[in-house]
ROMARGU-715677 format. One record per residue (C-alpha): x, y, z. Coordinates in pm, whole numbers, plus 50000, padded with zeros to 5 digits. Last residue first. Layout:
REM ROMARGU-715677
<xx=X, yy=Y, zz=Z>
...
END
This chain:
REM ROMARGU-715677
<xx=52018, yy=47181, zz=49781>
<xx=51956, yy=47535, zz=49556>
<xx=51774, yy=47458, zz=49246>
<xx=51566, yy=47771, zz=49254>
<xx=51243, yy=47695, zz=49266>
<xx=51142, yy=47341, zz=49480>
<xx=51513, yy=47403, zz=49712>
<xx=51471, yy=47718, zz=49712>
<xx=51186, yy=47748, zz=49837>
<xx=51227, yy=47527, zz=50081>
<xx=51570, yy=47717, zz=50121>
<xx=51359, yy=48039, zz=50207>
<xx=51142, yy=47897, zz=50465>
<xx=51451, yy=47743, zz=50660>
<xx=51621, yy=48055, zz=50668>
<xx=51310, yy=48284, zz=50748>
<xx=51242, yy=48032, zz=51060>
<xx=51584, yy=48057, zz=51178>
<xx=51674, yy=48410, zz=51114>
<xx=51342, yy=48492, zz=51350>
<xx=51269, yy=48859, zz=51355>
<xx=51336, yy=48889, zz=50961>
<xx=51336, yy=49284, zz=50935>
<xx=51670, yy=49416, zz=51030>
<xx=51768, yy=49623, zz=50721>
<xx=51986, yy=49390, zz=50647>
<xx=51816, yy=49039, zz=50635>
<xx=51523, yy=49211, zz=50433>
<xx=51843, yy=49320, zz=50195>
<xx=51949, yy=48968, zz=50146>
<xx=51592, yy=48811, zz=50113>
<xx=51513, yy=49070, zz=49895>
<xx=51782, yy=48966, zz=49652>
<xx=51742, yy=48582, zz=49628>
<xx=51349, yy=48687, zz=49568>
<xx=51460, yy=48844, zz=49271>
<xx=51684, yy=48600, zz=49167>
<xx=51368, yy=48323, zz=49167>
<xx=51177, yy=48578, zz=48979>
<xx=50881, yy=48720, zz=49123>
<xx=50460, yy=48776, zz=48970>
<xx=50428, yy=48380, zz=49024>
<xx=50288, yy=48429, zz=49360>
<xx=50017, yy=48603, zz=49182>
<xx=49764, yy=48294, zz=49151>
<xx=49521, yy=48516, zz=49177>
<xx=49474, yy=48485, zz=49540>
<xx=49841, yy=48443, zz=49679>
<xx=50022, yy=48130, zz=49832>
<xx=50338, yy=48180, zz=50047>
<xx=50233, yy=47965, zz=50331>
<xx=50217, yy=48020, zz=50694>
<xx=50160, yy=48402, zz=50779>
<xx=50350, yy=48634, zz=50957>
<xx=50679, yy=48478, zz=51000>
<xx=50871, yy=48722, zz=50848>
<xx=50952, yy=48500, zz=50555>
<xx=50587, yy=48466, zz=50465>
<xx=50556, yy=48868, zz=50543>
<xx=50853, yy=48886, zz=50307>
<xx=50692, yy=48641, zz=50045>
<xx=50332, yy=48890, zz=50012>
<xx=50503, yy=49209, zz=49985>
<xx=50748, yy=49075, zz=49702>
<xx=50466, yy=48927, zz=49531>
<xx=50260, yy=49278, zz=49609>
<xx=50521, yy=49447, zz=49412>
<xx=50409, yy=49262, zz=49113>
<xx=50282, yy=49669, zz=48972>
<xx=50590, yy=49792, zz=48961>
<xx=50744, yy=49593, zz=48664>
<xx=50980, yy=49699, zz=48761>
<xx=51094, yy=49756, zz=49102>
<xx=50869, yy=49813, zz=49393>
<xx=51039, yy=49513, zz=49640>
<xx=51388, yy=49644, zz=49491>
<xx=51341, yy=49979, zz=49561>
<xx=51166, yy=49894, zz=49905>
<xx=51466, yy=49670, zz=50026>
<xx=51716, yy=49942, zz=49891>
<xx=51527, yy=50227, zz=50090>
<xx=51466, yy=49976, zz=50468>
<xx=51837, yy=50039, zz=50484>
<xx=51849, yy=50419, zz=50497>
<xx=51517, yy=50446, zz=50742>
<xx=51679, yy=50333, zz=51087>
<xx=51982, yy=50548, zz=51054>
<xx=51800, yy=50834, zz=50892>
<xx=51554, yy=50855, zz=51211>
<xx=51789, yy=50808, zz=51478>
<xx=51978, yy=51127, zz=51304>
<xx=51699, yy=51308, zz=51300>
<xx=51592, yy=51265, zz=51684>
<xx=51354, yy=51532, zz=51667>
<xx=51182, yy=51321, zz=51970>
<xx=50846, yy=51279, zz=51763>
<xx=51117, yy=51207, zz=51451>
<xx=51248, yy=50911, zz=51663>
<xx=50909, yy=50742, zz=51726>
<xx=50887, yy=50740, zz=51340>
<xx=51209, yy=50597, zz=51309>
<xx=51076, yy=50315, zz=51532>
<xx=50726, yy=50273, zz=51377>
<xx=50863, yy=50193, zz=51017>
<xx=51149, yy=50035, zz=51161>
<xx=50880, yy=49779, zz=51299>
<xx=50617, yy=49839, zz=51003>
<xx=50901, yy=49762, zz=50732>
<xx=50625, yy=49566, zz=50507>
<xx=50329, yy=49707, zz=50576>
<xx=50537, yy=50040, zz=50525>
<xx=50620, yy=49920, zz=50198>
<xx=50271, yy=49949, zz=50098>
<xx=50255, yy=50361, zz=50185>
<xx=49997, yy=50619, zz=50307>
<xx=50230, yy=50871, zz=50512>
<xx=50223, yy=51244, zz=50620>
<xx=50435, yy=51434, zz=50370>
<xx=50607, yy=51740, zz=50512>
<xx=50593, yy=52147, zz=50522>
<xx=50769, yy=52439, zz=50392>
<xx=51104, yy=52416, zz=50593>
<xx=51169, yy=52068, zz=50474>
<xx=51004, yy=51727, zz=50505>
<xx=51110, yy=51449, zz=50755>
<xx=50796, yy=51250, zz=50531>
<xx=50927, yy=51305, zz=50208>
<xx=51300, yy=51251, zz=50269>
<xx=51215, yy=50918, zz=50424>
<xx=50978, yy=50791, zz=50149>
<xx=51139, yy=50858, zz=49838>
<xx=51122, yy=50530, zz=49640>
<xx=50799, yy=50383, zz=49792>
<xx=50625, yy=50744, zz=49687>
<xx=50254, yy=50697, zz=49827>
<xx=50316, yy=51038, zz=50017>
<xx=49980, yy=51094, zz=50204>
<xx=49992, yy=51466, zz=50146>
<xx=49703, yy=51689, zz=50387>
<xx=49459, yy=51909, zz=50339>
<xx=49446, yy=52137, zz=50650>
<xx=49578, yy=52443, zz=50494>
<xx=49519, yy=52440, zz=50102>
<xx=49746, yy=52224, zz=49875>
<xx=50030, yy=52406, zz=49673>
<xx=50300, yy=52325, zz=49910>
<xx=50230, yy=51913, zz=49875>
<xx=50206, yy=51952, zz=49500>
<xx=50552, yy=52106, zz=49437>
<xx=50711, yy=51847, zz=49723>
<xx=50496, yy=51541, zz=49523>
<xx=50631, yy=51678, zz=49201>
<xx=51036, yy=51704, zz=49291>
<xx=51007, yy=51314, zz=49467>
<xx=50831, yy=51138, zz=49117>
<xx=50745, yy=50839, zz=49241>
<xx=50343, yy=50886, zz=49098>
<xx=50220, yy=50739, zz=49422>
<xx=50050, yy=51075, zz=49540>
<xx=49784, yy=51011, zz=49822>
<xx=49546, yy=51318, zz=49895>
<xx=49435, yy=51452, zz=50186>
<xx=49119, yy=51462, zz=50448>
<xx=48913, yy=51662, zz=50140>
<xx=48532, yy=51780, zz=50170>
<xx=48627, yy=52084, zz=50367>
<xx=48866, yy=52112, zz=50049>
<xx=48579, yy=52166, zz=49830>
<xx=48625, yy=52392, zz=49501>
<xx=49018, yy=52386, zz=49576>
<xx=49049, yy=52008, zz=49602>
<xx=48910, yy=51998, zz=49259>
<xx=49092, yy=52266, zz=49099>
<xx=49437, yy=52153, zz=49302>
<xx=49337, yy=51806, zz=49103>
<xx=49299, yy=51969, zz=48759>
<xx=49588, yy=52134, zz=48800>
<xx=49788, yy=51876, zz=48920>
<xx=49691, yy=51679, zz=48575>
<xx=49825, yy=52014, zz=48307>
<xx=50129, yy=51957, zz=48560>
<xx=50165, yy=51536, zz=48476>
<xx=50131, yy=51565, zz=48119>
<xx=49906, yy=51266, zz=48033>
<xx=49589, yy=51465, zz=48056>
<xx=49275, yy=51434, zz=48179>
<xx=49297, yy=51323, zz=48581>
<xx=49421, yy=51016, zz=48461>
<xx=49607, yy=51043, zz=48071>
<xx=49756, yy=50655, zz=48168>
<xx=49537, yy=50477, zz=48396>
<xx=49573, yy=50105, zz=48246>
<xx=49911, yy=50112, zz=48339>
<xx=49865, yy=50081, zz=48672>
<xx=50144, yy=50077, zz=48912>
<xx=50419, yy=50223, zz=48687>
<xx=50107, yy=50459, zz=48534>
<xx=50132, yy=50631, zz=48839>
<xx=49865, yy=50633, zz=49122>
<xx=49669, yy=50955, zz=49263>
<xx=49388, yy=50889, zz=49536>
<xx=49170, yy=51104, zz=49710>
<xx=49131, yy=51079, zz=50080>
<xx=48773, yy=51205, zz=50188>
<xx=48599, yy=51408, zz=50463>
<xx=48249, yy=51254, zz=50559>
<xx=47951, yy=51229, zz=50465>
<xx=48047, yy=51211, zz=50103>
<xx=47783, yy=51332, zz=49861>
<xx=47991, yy=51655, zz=49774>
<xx=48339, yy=51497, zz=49763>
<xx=48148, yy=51234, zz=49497>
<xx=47968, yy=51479, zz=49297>
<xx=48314, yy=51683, zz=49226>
<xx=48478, yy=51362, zz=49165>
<xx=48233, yy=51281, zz=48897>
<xx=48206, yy=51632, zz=48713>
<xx=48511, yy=51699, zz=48767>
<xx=48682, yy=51338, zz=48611>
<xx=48483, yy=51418, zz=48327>
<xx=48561, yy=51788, zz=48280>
<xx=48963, yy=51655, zz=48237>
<xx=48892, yy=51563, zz=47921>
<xx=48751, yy=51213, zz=47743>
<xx=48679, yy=51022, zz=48007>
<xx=48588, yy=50616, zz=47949>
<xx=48870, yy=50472, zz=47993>
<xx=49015, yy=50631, zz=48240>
<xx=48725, yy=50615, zz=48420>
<xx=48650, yy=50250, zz=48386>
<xx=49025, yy=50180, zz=48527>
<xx=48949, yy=50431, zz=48812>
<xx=49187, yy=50621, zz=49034>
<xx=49084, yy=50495, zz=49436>
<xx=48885, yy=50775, zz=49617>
<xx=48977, yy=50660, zz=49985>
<xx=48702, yy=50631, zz=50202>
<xx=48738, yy=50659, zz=50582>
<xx=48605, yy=50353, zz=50742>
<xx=48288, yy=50317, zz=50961>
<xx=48177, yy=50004, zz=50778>
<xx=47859, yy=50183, zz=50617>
<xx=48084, yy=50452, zz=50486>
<xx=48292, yy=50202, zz=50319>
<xx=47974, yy=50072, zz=50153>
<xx=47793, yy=50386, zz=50070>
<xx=48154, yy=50427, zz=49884>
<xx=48154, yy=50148, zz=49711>
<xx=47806, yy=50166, zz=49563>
<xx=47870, yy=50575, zz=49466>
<xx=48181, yy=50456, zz=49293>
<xx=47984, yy=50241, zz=49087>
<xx=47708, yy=50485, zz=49000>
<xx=47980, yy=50718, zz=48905>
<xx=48119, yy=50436, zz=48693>
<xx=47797, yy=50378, zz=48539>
<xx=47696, yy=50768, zz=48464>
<xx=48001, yy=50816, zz=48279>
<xx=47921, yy=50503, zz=48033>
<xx=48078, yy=50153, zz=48039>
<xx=48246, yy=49918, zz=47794>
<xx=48313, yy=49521, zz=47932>
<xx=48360, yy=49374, zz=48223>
<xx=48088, yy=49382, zz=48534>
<xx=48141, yy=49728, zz=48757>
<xx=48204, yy=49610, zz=49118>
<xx=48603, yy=49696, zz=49046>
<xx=48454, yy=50060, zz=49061>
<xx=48674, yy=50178, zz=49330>
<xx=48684, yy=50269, zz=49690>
<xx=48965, yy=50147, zz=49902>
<xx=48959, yy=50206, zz=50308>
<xx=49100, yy=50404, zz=50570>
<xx=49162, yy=50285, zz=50916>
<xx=49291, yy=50394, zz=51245>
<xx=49348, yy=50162, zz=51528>
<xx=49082, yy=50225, zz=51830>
<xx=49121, yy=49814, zz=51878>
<xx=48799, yy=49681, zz=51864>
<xx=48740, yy=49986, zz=51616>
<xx=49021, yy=49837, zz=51389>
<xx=48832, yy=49509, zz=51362>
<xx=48536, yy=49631, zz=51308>
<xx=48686, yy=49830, zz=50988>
<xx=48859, yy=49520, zz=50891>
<xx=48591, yy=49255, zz=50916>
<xx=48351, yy=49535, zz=50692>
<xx=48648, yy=49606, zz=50443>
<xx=48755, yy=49233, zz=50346>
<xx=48408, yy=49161, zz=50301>
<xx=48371, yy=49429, zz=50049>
<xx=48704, yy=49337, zz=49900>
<xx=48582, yy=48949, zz=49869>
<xx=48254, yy=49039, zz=49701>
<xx=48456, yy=49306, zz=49500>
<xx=48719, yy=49057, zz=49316>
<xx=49142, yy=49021, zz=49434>
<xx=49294, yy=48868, zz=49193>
<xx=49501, yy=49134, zz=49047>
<xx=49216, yy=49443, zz=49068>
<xx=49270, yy=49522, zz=49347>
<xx=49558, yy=49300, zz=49485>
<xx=49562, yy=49363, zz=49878>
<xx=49827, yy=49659, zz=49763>
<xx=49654, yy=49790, zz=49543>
<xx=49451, yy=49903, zz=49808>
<xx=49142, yy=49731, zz=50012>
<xx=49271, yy=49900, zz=50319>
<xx=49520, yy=50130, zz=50441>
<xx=49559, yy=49990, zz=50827>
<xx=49698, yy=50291, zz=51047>
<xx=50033, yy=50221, zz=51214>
<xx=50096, yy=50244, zz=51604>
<xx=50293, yy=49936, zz=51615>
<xx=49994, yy=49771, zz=51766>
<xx=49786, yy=49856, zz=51467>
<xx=50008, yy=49722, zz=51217>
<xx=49996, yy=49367, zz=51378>
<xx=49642, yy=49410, zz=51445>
<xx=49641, yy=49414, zz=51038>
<xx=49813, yy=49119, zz=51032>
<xx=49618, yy=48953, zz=51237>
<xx=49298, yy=49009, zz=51017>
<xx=49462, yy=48825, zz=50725>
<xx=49558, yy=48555, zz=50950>
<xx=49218, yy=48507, zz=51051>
<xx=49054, yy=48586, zz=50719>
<xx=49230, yy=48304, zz=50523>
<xx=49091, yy=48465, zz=50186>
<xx=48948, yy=48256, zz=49899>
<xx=48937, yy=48527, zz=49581>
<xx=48702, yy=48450, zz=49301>
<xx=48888, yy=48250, zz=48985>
<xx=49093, yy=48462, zz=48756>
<xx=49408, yy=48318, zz=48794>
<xx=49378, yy=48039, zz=49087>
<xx=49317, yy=48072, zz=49409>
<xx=49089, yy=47748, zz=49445>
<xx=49133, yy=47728, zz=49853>
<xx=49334, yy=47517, zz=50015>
<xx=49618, yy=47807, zz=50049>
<xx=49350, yy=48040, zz=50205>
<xx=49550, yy=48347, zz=50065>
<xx=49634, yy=48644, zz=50295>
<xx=49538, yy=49009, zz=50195>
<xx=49798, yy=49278, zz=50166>
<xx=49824, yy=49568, zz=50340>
<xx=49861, yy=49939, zz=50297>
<xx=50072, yy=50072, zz=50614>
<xx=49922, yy=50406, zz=50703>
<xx=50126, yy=50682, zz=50865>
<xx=49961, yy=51024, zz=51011>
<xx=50295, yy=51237, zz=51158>
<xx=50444, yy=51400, zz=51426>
<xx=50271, yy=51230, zz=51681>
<xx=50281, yy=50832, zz=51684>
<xx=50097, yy=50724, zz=51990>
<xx=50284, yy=50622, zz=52278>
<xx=50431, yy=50300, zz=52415>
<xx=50565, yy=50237, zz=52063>
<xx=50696, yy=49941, zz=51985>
<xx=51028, yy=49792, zz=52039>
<xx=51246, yy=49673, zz=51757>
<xx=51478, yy=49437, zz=51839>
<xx=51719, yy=49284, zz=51561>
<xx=51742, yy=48964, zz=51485>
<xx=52124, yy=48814, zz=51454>
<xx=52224, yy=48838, zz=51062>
<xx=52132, yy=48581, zz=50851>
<xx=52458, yy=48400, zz=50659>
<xx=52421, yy=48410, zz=50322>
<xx=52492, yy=48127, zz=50107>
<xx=52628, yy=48107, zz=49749>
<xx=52588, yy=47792, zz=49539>
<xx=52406, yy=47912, zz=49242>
<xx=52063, yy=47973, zz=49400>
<xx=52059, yy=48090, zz=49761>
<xx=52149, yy=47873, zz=50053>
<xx=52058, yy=48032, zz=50364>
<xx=52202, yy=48037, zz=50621>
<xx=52133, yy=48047, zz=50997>
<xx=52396, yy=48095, zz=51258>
END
């Protein structure tokens, strides 16, 4: 049996793999995108606050990965380190391989737009629009469906809730093509407290039902990461028919999605990068209304994601990035940015033992012998 030998003396034993088939249908019942992360070139100079070196191979594996359990690929997130080492030359790349990449395939694909192209230091209204207009000719040039990312330079920047109108509002109406706007917490960003023009989270939701409301031809859904479960349900049954919730809640997830009388949360999540076999399986159980199928496989993949997202939220991606090392999906566990140093040495002690039971190390041997390397350098283990 493999073990592991975890910091202090105790080792864990690694449960046998389990199987997880994939789907030989498409997913039905609901839309579910897996944001992923971006793969390091481990020779390359990823240091903090140098330019991103990607391994684009293994980085475009993994997204094939998702596709073939019948996941969409969220792109160019905060989950691929926007903003945390990852810089716009490399995101814009990142996009174009993706999106052809995903029509090779017929995988679905939605993509990050920002203003991360914006150079450092103050900037006016008409800048960031500008900004966002860049990134958005150049997701619509890839054949991606934009998602309206919040905005560091707009938060900054607006004074009222008119501000983020006036852009947003230009934005939906120059898009040639329905959008997914964005919503993130302060727990992932802290930089966009007061976002949408207030600070008080319902004076914010009605800004954004007045700005879905003006155009919501113009609107695929919007993504809600604010983990706040009783909000997201509120929202989701004030949107108009046909605009959809892409729950971004890595807390909530499985109550979200089932959904209740009045409607569900279709699916935009990092953790489901991370979980994307169970992901796909209890998703395959709700298109059979097998609810109980569906609980069993979600419950364990909860304390995994709780952990992976605790705080401070916003290192999730280390988490992210060392289970897909574990996993066996990529090589190394180096990140761009330098971000690898975002964990604890107890932290990652933790995740390996809930990873381990919710069924998502498909080779015990490989993610036991990766982990006491570690270990061995980082936690003292022998």
């Amino acid at each position: 049996m493999a073990t592991v030998n975890l910091p202090g003396g105790r080792k864990l034993a690694l449960s046998t793999t389990t199987t997880w088939e994939k789907p030989t249908t498409p997913i039905k019942s609901r839309i579910a995108y897996g944001a992923a992360h971006v793969v390091a070139d481990p020779r390359g100079e990823n240091a903090p606050g140098a330019p991103a070196v990607v391994d684009w191979d293994t980085t475009l594996r993994f997204r094939h990965h998702l596709w073939s359990h019948g996941l969409g690929v969220a792109e160019a997130m905060d989950t691929a380190q926007r903003g945390m080492g990852l810089d716009y030359a490399a995101t814009r790349e990142l996009i174009r391989r993706s999106a052809a990449e995903a029509r090779s395939v017929g995988g679905r694909i939605v993509a990050g737009v920002a203003t991360d192209n914006l150079a450092a230091g103050p900037v006016t209204p008409e800048q960031v629009l500008s900004a966002y207009r860049q990134q958005l000719a150049d997701v619509a040039e890839a054949g991606a469906v934009p998602v309206l990312m919040c905005s560091r330079h707009l938060a900054a920047v607006a004074t009222d809730a008119d501000d983020y109108l006036r852009i947003y509002r230009e934005l939906l109406r120059e898009s040639d093509k329905p959008v997914v706007l964005h919503w993130l917490g302060t727990a992932f960003d802290p930089a966009l407290e007061g976002y949408w023009g207030s600070s008080d989270v319902d004076k914010a939701t009605e800004t954004v039902l007045e700005l879905i409301g003006a155009q919501p031809h113009k609107v695929d859904g919007i993504k809600v990461s604010l983990l706040d479960e009783d909000h997201e349900v509120r929202l989701r049954r004030r949107l108009p028919a046909g605009v959809r919730l892409y729950t971004g809640d890595d807390f909530n997830y499985p109550s979200l999605i089932r959904g209740d009388e009045h409607g569900y949360s279709d699916a935009l999540l990092g953790i489901f990068a991370a979980i994307a076999p169970a992901a796909a399986a209890a998703l395959a159980a709700l298109d059979r209304n097998d609810l109980d199928e569906y609980d069993r496989i979600f419950a364990p993949t909860v304390p995994l994601s709780r952990h992976i997202f605790t705080k401070p939220t916003f290192y999730y991606k280390t988490g992210i990035v060392f289970l897909a090392w574990l996993a066996g999906h990529q090589d190394h566990f180096t990140m761009v940015g330098g971000l690898q140093s975002g964990r604890s040495v107890p932290h990652f002690a933790k995740l390996i033992e809930l990873a381990d039971a919710a069924g998502l190390l498909p080779d015990p041997d490989l993610a036991a012998h990766r982990a006491n390397r570690y270990f061995s350098v980082f936690g003292g283990a022998e």
